[in-house]
N, C-alpha and C positions, 0 to 999 in steps of 0.2 A: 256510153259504150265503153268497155274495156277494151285497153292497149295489153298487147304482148309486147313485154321488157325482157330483155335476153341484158343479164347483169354485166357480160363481159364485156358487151358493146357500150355499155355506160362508164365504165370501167375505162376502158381506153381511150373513146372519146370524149371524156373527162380529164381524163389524164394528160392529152394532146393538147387539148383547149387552156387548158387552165397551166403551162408549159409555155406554151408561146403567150400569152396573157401577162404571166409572170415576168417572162422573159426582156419582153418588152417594156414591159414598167418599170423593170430596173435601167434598162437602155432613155429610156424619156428621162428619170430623176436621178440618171450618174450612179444608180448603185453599184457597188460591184457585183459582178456578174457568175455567183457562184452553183455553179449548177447542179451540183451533190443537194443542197438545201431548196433550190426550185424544184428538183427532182420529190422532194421528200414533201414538200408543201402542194406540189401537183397531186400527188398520189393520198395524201393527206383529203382534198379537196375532190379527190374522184370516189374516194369512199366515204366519204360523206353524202355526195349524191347519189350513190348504189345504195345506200342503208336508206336512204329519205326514201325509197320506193318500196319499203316493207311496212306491210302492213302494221299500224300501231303505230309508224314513226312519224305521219303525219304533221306531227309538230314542226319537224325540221322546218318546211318549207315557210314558218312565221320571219317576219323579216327581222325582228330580233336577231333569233337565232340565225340566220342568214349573216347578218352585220358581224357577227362574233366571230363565226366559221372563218370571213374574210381576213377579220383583223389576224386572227390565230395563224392563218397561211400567209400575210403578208408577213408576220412577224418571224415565221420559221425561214422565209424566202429571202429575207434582210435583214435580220434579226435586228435588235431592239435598238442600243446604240441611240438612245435617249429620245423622247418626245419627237424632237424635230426631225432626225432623224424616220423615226417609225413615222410619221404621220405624212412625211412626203412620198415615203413607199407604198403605204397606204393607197391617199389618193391616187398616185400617179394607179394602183392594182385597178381598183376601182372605176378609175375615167376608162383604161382600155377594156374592162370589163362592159361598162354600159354600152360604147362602140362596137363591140362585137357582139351584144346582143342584141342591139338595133339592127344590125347587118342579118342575125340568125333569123332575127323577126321578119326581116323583110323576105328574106327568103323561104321563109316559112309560105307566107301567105303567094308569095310566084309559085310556088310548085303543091299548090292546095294542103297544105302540112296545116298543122294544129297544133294550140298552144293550151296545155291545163297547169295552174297550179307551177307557171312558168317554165315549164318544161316543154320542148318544142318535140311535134311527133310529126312522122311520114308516113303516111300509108303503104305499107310495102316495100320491099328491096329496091331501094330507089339509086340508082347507080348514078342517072344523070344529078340527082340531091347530095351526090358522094362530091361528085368532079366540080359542080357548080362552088359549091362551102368549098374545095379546096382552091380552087381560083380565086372565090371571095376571099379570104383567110391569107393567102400570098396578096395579093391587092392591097389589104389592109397593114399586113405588117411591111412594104414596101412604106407606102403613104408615112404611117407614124412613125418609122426608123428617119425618112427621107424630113420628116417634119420637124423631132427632138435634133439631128445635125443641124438642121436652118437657125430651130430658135439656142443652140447651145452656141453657133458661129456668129450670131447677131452681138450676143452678149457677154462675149467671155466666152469661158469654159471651165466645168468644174470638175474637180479632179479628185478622187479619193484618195486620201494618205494616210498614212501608218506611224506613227512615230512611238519611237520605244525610248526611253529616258527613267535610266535606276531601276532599271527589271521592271517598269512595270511599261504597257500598253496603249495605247488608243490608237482609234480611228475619228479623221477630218474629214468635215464637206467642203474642200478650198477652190476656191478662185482664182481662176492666171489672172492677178491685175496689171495690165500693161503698167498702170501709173507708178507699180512697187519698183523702184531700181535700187533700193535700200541695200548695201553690202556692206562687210563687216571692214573698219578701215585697214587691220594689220593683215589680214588672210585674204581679203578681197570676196571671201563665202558670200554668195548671194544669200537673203536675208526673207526667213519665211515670217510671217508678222500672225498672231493669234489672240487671239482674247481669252485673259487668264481664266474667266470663270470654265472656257471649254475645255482647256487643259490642266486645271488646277489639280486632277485628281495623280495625275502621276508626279506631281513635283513632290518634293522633299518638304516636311512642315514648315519648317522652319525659313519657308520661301513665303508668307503671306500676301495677301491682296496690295498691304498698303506700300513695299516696294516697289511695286508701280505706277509711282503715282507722277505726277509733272514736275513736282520739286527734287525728283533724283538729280542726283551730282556728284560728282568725284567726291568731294567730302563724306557726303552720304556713303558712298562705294568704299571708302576705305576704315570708317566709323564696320559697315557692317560685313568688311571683312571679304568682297568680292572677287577683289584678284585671287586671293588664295583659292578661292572654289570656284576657281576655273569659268568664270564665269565673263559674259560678254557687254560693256557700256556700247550702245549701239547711237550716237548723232544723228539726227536726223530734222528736215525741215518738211513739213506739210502746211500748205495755205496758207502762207505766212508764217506760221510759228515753228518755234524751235526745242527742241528738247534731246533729252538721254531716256532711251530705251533700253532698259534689261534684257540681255537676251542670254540663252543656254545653247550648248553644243548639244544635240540629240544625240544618243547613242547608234541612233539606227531610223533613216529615214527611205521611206519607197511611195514614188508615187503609181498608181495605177495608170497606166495609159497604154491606149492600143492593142488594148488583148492583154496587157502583162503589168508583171509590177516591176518597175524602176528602180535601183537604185540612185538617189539623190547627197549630195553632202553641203548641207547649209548649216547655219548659222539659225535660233527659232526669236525673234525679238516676241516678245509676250507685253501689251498692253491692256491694262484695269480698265479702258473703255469697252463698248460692243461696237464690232465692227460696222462699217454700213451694210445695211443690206441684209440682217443677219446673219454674213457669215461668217463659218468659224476658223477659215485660215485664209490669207494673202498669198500665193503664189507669187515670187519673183520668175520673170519671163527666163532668166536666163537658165532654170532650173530645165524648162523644156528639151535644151539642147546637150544641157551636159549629162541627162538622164542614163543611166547602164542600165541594161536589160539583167533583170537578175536569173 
């Protein structure tokens, strides 16, 4: 039996959907929350499903290309920002994707609707099918907002950062670690701790890997000329042991929190191990409080 598809309604209702889907997966894996680029990956994703309904493009709907279309709008939505990065945005698109199509399905089949080719239809202007999805749809992003707070308060919390050092840029996935109380001993700068291979790409060359290694020490420091270039010996004792930690003053630090971004002024100790946990920067607790709204 043929369905009458009115493009506009696929259009917006694609647009909607695939908006708060977005939305919310950045809010579950800590992205930031940039809404010009979920706008642009939304509307991305809604004409791709208005074009899958013309005749000849049948292919669309193969789950290849399906899996592609995703990755491409996750990537526009959070843009890339390396492997791990992309592939948490990713999933997290994905997981709330399958829960709201569980949720579409179910409702599909309460209100005699039909499913072809994954695509959910209603027989006729179905108003009570309007109000119901919108009460489902608040339900659900209630529950998984209420869900990503529980498990981000259980275990920390992660916090996007920006750090600019010698003109050039990056962006962190960092951890408040209660444990870090690391501060610099002459300025008292709380002390952000990161793993060289995540930040390698903005230092100066002539900063390599094996600087940081266990056996730095004052000698070392003054053989390769540290004070001069402004640079920070950071002591420190973790589980027993003890060492010197290199660190740098960033030109420009912000963290994201609460809707905004921060200004912060630390201190970055940079260590040759990987963090626990995978991740790529240590939050000192006290940065939370000193944070400026920029």
């Amino acid at each position: 039996m043929l369905k009458t598809v009115y493009i506009e309604y696929v259009l917006i209702d694609n647009f909607i959907m695939n908006f708060l889907i977005l939305r919310l997966a950045a809010e579950i894996c800590g992205k930031i929350k940039k809404h010009k680029r979920i706008a642009l990956s939304s509307a991305m994703g809604a004409a791709y499903a208005a074009v899958a309904f013309i005749p000849g493009f049948g292919f669309l709907y193969i789950l290849p290309v399906k899996i592609a279309v995703s990755a491409v709008m996750a990537a526009v939505a959070f843009g890339w920002g390396g492997i791990r990065h992309f592939t948490a945005g990713f999933a997290a698109f994905i997981g709330v994707t399958f829960v709201f199509g569980g949720a579409a399905l179910g409702l599909a089949y309460a209100l005699d609707g039909s499913v072809q080719n994954g695509v959910i239809y209603f027989d006729g202007t179905s108003y009570r099918a309007l109000v119901i999805s919108g009460i489902v749809s608040i339900v659900l992003v209630a529950a998984i907002r209420r869900a990503a707070r529980e498990a981000k308060a259980k275990g920390g919390y992660m916090y996007p950062l920006k750090l600019v050092y010698g003109g050039k840029s990056i962006f962190l996935e960092s951890y408040l670690d209660t444990g870090n109380m690391l501060c610099e001993t002459v300025s008292n700068l709380p002390v952000i701790i990161a793993e060289y291979d995540r930040i390698k790409r903005v230092l100066p060359h002539w900063m390599g890997k094996s600087m940081f290694d266990d056996s730095f020490n004052q000698r070392t420091a003054k053989t390769l000329g540290i004070f001069e270039k402004k640079l920070y010996l950071l002591p420190y004792a973790a589980l027993g042991k003890k060492g010197i930690m290199l660190g740098i003053k960033p030109d420009l630090l912000e963290i994201y929190m609460e809707g905004s971004w921060r200004k912060v002024e630390a201190v970055l100790g940079i260590t040759r191990y990987p963090l626990q946990g995978g991740m790529e920067a240590l939050l000192n607790p006290k940065l939370i409080d000193r944070a400026i709204k920029v």
